[in-house]
C-alpha positions as CSV (number, residue, x, y, z in Angstrom):
1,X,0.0,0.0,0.0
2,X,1.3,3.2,-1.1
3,X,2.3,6.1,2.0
4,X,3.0,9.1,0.0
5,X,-0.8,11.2,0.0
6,X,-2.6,10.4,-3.8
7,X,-4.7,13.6,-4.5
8,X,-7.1,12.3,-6.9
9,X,-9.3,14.2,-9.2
10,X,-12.4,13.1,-10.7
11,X,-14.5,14.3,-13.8
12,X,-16.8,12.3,-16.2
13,X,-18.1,12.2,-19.6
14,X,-22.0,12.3,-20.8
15,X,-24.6,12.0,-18.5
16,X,-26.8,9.6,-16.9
17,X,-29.5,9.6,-19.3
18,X,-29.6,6.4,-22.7
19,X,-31.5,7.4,-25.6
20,X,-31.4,4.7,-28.2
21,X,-29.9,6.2,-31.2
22,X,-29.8,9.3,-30.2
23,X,-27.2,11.9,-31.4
24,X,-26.8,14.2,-28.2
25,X,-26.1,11.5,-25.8
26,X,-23.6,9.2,-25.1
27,X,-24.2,5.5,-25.7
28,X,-21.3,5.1,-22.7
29,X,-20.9,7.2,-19.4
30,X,-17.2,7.5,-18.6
31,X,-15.4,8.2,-15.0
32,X,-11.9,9.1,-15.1
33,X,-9.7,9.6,-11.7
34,X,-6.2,11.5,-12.6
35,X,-4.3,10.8,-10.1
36,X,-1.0,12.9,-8.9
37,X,1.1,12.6,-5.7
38,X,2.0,14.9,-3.0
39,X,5.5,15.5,-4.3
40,X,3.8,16.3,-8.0
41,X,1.2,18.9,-6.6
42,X,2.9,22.0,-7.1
43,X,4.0,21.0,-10.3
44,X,1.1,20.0,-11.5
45,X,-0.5,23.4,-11.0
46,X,2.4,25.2,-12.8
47,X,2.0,22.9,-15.8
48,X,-1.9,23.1,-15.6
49,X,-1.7,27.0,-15.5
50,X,1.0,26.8,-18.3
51,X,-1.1,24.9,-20.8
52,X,-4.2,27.2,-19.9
53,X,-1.9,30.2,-20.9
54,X,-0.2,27.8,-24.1
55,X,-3.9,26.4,-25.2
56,X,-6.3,28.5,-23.7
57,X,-5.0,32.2,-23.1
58,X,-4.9,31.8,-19.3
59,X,-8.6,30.8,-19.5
60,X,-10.2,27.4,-17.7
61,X,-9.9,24.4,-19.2
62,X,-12.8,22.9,-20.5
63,X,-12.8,19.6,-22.6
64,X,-16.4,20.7,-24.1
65,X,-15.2,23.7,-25.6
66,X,-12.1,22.7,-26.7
67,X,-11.8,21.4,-30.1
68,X,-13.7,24.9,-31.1
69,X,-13.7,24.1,-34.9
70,X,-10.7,21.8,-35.0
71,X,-12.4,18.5,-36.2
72,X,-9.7,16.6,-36.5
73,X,-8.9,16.8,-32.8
74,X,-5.6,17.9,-33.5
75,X,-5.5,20.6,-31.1
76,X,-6.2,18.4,-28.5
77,X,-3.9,15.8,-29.4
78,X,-1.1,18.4,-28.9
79,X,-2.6,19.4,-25.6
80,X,-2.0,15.5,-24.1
81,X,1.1,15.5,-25.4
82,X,2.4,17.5,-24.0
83,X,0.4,16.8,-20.6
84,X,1.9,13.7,-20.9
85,X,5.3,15.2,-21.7
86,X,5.2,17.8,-18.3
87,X,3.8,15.4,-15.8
88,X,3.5,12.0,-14.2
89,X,0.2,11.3,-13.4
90,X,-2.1,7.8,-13.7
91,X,-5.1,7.2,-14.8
92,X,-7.8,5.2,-13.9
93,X,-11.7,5.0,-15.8
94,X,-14.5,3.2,-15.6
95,X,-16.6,3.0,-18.4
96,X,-20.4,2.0,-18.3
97,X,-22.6,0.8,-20.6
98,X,-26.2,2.9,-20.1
99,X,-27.8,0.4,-22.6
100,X,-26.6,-2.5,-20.1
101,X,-28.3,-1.0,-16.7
102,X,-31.7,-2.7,-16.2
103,X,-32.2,-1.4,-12.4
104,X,-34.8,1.2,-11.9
105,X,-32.8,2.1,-9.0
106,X,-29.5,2.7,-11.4
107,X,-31.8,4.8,-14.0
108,X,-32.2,7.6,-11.6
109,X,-30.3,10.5,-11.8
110,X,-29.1,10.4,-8.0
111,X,-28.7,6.7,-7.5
112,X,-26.5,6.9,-10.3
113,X,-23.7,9.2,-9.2
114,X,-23.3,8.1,-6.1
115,X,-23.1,4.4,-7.1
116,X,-20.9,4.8,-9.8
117,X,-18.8,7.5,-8.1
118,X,-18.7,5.0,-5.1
119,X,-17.3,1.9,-7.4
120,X,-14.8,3.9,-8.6
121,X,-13.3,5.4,-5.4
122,X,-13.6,2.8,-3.6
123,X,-10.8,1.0,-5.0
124,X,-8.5,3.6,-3.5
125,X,-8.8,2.3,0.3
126,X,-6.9,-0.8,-0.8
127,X,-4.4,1.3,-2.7
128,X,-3.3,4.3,-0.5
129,X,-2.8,5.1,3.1
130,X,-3.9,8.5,2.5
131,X,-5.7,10.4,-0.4
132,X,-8.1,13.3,-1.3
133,X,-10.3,12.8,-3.7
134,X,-11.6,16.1,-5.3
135,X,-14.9,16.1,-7.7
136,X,-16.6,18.1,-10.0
137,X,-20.0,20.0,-8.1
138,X,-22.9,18.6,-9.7
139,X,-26.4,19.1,-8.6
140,X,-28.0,20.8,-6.2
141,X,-27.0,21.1,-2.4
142,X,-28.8,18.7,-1.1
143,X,-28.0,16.1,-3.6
144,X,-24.0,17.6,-2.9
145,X,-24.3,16.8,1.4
146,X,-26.2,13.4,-0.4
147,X,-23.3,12.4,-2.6
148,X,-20.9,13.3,-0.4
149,X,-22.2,11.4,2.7
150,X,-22.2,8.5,0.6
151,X,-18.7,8.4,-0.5
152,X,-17.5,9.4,2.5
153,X,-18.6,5.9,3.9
154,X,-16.5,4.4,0.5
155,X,-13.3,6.4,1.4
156,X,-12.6,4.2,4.5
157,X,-11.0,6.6,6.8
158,X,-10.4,5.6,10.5
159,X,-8.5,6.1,13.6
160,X,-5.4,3.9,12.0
161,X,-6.2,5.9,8.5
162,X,-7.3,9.2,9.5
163,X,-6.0,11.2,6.4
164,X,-8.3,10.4,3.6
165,X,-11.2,12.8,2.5
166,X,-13.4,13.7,-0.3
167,X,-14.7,16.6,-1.6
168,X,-16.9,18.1,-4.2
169,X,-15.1,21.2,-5.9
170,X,-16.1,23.9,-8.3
171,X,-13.2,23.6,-11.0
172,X,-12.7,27.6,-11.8
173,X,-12.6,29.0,-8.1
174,X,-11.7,25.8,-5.4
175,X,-9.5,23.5,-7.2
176,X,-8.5,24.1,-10.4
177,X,-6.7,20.9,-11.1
178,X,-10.1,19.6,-12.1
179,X,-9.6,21.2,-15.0
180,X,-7.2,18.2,-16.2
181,X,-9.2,15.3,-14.7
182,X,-12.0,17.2,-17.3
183,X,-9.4,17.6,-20.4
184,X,-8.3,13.9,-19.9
185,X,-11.9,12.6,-19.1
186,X,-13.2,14.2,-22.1
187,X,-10.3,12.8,-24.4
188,X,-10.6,9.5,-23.2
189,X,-14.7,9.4,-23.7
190,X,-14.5,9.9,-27.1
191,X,-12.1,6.3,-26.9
192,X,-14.4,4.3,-25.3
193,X,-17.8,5.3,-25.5
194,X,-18.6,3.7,-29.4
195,X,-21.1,6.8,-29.7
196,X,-18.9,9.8,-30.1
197,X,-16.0,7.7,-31.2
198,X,-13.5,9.3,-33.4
199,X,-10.8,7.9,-35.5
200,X,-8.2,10.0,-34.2
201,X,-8.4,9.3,-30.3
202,X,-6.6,5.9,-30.9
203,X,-3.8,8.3,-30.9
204,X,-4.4,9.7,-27.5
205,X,-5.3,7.0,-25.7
206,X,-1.9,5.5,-27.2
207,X,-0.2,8.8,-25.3
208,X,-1.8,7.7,-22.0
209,X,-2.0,3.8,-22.3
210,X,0.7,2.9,-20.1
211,X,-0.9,4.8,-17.6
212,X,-4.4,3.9,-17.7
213,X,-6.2,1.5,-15.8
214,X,-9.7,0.8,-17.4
215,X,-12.6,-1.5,-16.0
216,X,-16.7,-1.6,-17.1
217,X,-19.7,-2.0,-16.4
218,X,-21.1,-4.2,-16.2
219,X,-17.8,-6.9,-16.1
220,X,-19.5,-9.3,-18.0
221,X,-21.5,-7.5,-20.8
222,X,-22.6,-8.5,-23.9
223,X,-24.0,-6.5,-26.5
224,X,-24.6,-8.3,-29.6
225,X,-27.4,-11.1,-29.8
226,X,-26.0,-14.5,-29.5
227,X,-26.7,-17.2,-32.0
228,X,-24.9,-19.4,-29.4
229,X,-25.9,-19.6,-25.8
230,X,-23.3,-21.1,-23.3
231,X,-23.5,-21.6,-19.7
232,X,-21.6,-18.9,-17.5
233,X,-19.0,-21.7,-16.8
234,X,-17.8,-22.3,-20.2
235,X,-17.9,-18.3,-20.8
236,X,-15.8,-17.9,-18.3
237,X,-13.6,-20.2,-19.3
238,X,-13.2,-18.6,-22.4
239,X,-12.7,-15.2,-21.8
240,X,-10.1,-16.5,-19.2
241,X,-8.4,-18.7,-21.9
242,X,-8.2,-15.5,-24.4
243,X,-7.2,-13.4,-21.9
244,X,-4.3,-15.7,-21.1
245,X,-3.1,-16.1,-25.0
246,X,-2.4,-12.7,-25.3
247,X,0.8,-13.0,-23.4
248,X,2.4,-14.9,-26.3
249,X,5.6,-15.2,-27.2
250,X,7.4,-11.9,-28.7
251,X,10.6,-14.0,-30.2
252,X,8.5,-16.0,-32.5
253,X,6.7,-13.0,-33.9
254,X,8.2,-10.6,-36.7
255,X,7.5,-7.6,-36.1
256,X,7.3,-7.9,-32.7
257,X,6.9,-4.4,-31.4
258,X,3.6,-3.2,-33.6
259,X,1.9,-7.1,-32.4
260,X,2.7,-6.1,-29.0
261,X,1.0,-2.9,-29.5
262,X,-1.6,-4.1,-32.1
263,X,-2.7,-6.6,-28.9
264,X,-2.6,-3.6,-26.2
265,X,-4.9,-1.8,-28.4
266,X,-8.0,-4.9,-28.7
267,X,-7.2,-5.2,-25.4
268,X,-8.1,-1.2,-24.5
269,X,-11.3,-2.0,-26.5
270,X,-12.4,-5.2,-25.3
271,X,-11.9,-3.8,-22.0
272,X,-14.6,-1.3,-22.5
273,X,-16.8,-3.1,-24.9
274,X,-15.9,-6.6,-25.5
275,X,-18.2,-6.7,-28.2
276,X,-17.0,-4.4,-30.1
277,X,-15.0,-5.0,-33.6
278,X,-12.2,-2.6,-34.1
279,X,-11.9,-1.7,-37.5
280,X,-8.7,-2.0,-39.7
281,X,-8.3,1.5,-40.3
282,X,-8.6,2.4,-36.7
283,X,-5.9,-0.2,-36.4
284,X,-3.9,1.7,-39.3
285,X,-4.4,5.2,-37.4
286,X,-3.0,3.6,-34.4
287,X,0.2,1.8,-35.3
288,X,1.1,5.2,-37.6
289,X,2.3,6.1,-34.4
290,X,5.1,4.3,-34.3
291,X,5.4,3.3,-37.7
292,X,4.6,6.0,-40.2
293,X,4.3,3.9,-43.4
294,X,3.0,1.2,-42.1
295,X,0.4,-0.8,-44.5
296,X,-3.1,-2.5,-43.8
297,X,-1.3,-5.6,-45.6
298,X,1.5,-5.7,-43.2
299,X,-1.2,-5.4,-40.6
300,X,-3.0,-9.0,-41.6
301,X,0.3,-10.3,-41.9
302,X,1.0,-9.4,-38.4
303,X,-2.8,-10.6,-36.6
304,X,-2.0,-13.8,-38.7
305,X,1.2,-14.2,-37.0
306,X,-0.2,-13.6,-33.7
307,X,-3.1,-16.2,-34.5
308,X,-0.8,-18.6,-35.4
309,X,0.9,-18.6,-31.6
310,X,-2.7,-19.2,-30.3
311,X,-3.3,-15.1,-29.7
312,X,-7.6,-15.0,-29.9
313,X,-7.7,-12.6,-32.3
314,X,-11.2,-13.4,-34.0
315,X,-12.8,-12.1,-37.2
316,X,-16.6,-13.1,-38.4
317,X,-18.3,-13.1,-41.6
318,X,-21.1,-10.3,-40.9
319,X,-18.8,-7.7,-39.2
320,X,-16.1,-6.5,-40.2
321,X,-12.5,-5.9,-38.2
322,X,-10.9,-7.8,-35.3
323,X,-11.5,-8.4,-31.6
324,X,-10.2,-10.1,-28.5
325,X,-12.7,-13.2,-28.2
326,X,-14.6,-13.2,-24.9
327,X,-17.2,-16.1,-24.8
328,X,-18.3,-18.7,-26.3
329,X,-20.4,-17.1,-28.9
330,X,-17.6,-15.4,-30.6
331,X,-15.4,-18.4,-31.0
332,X,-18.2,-20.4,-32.7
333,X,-19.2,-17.2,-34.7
334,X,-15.1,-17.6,-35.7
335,X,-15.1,-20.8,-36.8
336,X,-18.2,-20.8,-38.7
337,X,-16.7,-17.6,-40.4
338,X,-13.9,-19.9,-41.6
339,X,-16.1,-22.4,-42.4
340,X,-17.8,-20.1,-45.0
341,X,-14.5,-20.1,-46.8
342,X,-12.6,-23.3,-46.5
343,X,-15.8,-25.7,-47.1
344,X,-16.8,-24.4,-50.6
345,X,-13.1,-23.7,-51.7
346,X,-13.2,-27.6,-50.9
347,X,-16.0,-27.8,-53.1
348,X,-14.6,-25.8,-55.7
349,X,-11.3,-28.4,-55.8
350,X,-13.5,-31.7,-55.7
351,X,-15.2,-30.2,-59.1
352,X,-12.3,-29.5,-60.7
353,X,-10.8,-32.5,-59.7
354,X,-13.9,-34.5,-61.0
355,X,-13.6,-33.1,-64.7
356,X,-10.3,-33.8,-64.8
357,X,-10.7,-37.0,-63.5
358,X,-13.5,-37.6,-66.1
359,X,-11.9,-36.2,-69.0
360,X,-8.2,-38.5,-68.4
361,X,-10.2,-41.4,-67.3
362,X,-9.0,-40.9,-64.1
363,X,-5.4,-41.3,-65.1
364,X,-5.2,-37.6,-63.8
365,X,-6.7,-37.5,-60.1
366,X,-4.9,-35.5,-57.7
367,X,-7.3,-36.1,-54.3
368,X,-6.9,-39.7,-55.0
369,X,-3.5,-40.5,-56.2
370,X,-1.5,-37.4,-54.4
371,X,0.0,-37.8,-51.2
372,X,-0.1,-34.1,-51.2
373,X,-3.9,-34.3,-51.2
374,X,-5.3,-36.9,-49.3
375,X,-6.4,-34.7,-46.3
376,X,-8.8,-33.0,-48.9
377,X,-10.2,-36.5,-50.0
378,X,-10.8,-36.9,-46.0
379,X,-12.6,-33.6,-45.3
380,X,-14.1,-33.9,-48.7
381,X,-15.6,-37.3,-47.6
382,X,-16.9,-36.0,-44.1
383,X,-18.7,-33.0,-45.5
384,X,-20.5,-35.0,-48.3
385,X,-21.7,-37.3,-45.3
386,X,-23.1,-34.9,-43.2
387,X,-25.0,-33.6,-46.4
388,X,-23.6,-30.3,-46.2
């Protein structure tokens, strides 16, 4: 458990409310904690009020107004740069899933914050001997002495560990560090919440990645409709199995470097939505940053490396892009996707095979005579006699 005092500062991204398909809320509400230590305190206010002055003209912070016109968030990728660049900080998030919350309890407005702001400070009791944990004001005041009641009871402070405390903050007047928990909050929503997702945040959340520690909610979400029900046991087993390839073996893969990154970024994603296929492209933004010219065909080449030292990299017929597999659904999804290919290319072979055959009098017949080609004769013989 760590001694020095963590001073933790919280902000979040969207609000409470799920509109199916609506474009003015997020499909995804996201809570980020920055998190700086005592010795970093000062300096974190001289590199906040710095990049106010650099970005901002001395004016607040404020992830909402931000971009201004600058749609390719470029602006703001400079900004976390050089964050990054000016101070040590962690992150951690926790990223729920408003179309997953079927409690009527959880659906109010209320019940809402202080749950969710509960889960994620809680953590912190295991972690540190002492931290503050400083929030963004929301609501009214009752809802404020509500809220903060509530987490209090979370923080875990006692006789033996009397220095922790939280507190709700306006950003602009009380604590203005705030101000970064909001820029970094508002940078990574736009990463894990698939609603507002834009191609260009792969790049920031590759600025903060070693840094960030992400969990959902709910842990065991799934958002497409199976075609494939298995019990919770074999699920589990499954996403624990995938889970495990990914530590593979780095000295058997070319390439090495971009598969170890092309892994931590599914990983990112299936950690906020499991479900969720990530796109080649996005795949193609992301590795850019480390290897300008790199190509979407050096990109298969790589995922096919990884698959072939077990990595559970999964692909499907109806979607398209790569994910991490998580139950049991996706892995027979992935093999009937395969199936789609390799069983009428084996058709394809046994007719060409038969006019051959037929117009040589069978003196030409590769699946019988070739020692090359007697596994197709096998799997040729096996689909014919389930009647596929």
């Amino acid at each position: 458990m760590l001694k020095e005092i963590a001073h933790i500062f919280i902000d979040e991204f969207g609000t409470n409310v799920y509109l199916q398909g609506s474009i003015g809320t997020t499909s995804h509400f996201v809570y980020t904690s920055v998190i700086i230590s005592e010795s970093n305190l000062e300096k974190a206010r001289e590199v906040r009020e710095s990049l106010s002055l650099k970005y901002k003209q001395g004016s607040p912070l404020s992830s909402k107004t931000f971009d201004g016109r600058d749609k390719t968030l470029q602006k703001r990728i400079n900004f976390i740069t050089d964050l990054v660049k000016e101070l040590d900080f962690t992150v951690d998030v926790l990223v729920i899933d408003k179309s997953k919350i079927d409690s009527e309890g959880l659906q109010k407005k209320k019940s809402f914050y202080k749950y969710f702001q509960g889960l994620l400070v809680s953590k912190y009791a295991n972690r540190y001997e002492s931290y503050h944990v400083y929030a963004d004001k929301i609501g009214d005041d009752i809802f404020k002495r509500e809220l903060k009641s509530y987490i209090d009871k979370k923080i875990g402070g006692d006789l033996f560990n009397p220095d922790r405390y939280f507190k709700l903050c306006d950003d602009i007047t009380e604590e203005p560090l705030i101000q970064i928990a909001d820029m970094v909050c508002g940078s990574l929503g736009k990463f894990y919440s698939p609603s507002h997702f834009h191609e260009r945040v792969g790049e920031i959340q590759a600025l903060m990645q070693t840094r960030v520690i992400c969990e959902s909610f709910p842990r065991n979400e799934v958002i497409s409709n199976k075609k494939l029900e298995g019990s919770n046991e074999l699920n589990e087993k499954i996403k624990s199995i995938a889970i495990k390839s990914l530590n593979f073996d780095i000295t058997k893969i070319p390439d090495s470097d971009l598969a170890v990154r092309l892994v931590e970024y599914l990983f990112s994603h299936y950690k906020a939505n499991p479900k969720r296929y990530i796109q080649t492209y996005e795949l193609e933004s992301y590795l850019k940053n480390f290897v300008i010219e790199i190509k979407v065909d050096k990109i298969r080449r790589i995922i096919r490396d990884l698959r072939y030292e077990g990595v559970f990299i999964i692909s499907v017929s109806k979607q398209n892009g790569y994910k991490i597999a998580y139950d049991l659904d996706d892995i027979f999804q992935y093999f009937n996707h395969y199936s789609n290919y390799f069983i009428p290319m084996l058709k394809k072979i046994q007719i060409i095979n038969q006019e051959i055959s037929s117009e040589t009098f069978n003196s030409i017949n590769f699946i019988e005579k070739d020692e090359n080609f007697k596994l197709f004769k096998k799997l040729i013989t096996v689909i014919e006699s389930n009647e596929y």
